[in-house]
C-alpha positions as CSV (number, residue, x, y, z in Angstrom):
1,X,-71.9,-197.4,191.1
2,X,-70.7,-196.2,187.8
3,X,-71.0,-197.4,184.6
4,X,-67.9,-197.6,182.4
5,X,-69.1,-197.1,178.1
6,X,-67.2,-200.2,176.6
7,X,-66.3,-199.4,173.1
8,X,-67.4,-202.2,170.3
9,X,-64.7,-203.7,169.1
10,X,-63.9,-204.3,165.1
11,X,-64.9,-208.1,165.1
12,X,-68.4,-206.8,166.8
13,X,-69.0,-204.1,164.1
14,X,-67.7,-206.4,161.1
15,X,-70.4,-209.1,162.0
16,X,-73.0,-205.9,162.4
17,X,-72.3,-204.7,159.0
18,X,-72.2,-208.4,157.3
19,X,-75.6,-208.8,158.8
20,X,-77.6,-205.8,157.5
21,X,-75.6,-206.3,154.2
22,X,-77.1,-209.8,154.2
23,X,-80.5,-209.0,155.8
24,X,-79.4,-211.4,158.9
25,X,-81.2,-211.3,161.9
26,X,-79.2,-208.3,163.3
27,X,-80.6,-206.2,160.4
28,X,-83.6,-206.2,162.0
29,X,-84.1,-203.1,163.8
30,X,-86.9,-200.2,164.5
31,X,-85.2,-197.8,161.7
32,X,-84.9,-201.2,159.1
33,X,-86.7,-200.0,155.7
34,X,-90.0,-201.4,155.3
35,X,-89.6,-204.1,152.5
36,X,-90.9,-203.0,149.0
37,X,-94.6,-202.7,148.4
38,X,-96.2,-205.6,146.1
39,X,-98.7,-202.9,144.9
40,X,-99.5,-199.6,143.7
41,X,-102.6,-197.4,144.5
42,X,-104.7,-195.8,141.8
43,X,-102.3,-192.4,141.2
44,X,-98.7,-194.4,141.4
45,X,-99.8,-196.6,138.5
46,X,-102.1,-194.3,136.2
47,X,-98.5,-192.2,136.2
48,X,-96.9,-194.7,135.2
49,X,-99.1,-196.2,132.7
50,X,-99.6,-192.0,131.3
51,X,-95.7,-192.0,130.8
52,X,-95.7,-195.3,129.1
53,X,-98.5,-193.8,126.6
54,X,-101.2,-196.1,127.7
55,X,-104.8,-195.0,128.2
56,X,-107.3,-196.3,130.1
57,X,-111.3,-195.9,129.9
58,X,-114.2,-197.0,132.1
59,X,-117.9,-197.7,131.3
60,X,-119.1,-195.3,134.8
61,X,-116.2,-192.7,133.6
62,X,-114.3,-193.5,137.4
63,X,-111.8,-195.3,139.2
64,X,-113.5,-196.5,142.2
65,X,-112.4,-199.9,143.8
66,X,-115.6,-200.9,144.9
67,X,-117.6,-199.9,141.7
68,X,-117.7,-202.5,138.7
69,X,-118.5,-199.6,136.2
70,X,-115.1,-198.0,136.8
71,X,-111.8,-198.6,135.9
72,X,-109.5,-198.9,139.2
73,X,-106.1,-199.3,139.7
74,X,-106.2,-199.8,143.6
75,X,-103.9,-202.5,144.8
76,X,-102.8,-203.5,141.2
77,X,-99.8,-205.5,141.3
78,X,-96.6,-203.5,140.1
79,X,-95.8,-206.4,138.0
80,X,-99.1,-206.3,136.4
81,X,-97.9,-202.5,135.1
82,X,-95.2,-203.6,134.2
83,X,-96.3,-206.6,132.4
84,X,-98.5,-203.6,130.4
85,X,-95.6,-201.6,130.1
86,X,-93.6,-204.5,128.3
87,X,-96.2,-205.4,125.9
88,X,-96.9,-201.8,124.8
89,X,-93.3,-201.7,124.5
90,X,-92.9,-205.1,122.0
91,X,-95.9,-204.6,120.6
92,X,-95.9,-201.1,119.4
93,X,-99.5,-201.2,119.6
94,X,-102.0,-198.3,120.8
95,X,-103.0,-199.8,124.2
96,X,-106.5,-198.7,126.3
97,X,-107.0,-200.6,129.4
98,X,-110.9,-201.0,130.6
99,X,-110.2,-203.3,133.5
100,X,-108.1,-203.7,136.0
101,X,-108.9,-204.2,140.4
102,X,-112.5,-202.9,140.2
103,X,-115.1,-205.2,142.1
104,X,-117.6,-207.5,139.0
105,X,-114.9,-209.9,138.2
106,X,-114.1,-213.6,138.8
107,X,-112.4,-214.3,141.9
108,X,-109.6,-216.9,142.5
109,X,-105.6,-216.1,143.6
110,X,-105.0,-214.9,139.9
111,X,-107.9,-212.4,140.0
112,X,-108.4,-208.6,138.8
113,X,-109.0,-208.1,142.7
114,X,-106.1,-209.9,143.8
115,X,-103.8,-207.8,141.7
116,X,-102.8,-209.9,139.2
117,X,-105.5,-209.3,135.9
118,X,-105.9,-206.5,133.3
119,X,-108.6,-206.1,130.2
120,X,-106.7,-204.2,126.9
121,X,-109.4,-203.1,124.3
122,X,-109.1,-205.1,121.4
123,X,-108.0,-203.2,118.3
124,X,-105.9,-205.3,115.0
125,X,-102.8,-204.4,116.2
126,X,-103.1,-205.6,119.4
127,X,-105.0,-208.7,118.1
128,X,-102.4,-209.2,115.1
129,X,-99.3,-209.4,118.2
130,X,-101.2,-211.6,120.5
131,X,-101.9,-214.2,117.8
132,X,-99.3,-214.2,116.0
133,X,-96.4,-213.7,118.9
134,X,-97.7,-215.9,121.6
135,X,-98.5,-219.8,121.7
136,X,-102.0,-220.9,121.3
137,X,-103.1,-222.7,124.5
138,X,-106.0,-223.8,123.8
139,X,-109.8,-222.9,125.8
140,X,-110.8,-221.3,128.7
141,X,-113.7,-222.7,130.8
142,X,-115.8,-219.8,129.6
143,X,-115.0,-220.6,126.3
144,X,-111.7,-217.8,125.7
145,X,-109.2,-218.2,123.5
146,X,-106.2,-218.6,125.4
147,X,-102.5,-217.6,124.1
148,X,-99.4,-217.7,126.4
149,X,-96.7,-215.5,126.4
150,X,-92.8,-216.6,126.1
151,X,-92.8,-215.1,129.8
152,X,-96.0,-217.2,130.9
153,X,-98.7,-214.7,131.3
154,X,-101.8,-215.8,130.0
155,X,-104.1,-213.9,127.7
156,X,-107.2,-215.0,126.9
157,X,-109.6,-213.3,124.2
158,X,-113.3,-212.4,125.8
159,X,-116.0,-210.9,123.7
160,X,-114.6,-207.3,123.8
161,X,-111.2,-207.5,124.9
162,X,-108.3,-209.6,126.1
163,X,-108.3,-210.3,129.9
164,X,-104.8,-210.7,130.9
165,X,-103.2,-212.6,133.3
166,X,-99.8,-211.2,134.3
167,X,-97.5,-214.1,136.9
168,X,-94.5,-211.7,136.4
169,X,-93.7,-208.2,134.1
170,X,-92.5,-209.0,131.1
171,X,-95.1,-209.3,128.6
């Protein structure tokens, strides 16, 4: 028996293009891009924090994930760059981050860990935007200073630098 090729017709193709347009359920296929990733590893977001003319410094002189004395960048969330990125932008400020995914820090769904957390060195310039740009919001648990951003990150003041929480990338 043979097998006659029946040509799609227009209506077929029209609703196959409307659907990957729209991400419908015929978008779905094998060679579908993957959706965007959520994070960055280490090297993606020390470039782009080096472009930005940020610096970053660790008390064991590394970036290892798993070791509280470096400085890691592992699984940071992109909006967490970002939200550095936008504050060194507004602020103007010299910027060194000393924190960021490395194992030795709280835990919860808004952790370092989880992505979501940097810690910027305290220096006047810094201090001087924070205070005077953001809303005071009162204490921490811990006892921090908090101050919330007009974008609704979260900065609170710890005993050598400002642990920040960043829910989106603008600073």
């Amino acid at each position: 028996m043979q097998t006659k090729y029946l040509a799609p017709n227009r209506a077929f193709l029209s609703a196959l293009a409307a659907a990957a347009v729209l991400g419908g359920p015929l978008a779905a296929t094998a060679d579908a891009a993957p959706a965007p990733a959520k994070y960055q590893t280490h090297a993606q977001a020390a470039a782009v924090l080096k472009q930005a003319n940020i610096s970053w410094s660790s008390s064991g002189g590394c970036s290892n994930r798993g070791n509280s004395r470096c400085t890691s960048f592992t699984k940071i969330n992109k909006a967490t760059i970002a939200g550095l990125v936008a504050f060194k932008k507004a602020s103007r400020c010299a910027v060194r981050v000393t924190g960021g995914t490395e194992r030795g820090h709280a835990s919860g769904t808004y952790s370092h860990y989880n992505g979501y957390k940097a810690d910027i060195a305290l220096n006047s310039c810094v201090n001087n935007y924070i205070t005077s740009r953001f809303k005071h919001s009162g204490k921490r648990s811990d006892g921090a200073t908090l101050y919330k951003s007009p974008a609704g990150n979260v900065y609170a003041r710890e005993g050598n630098h400002w642990d920040i929480t960043y829910y989106n990338s603008r600073s």
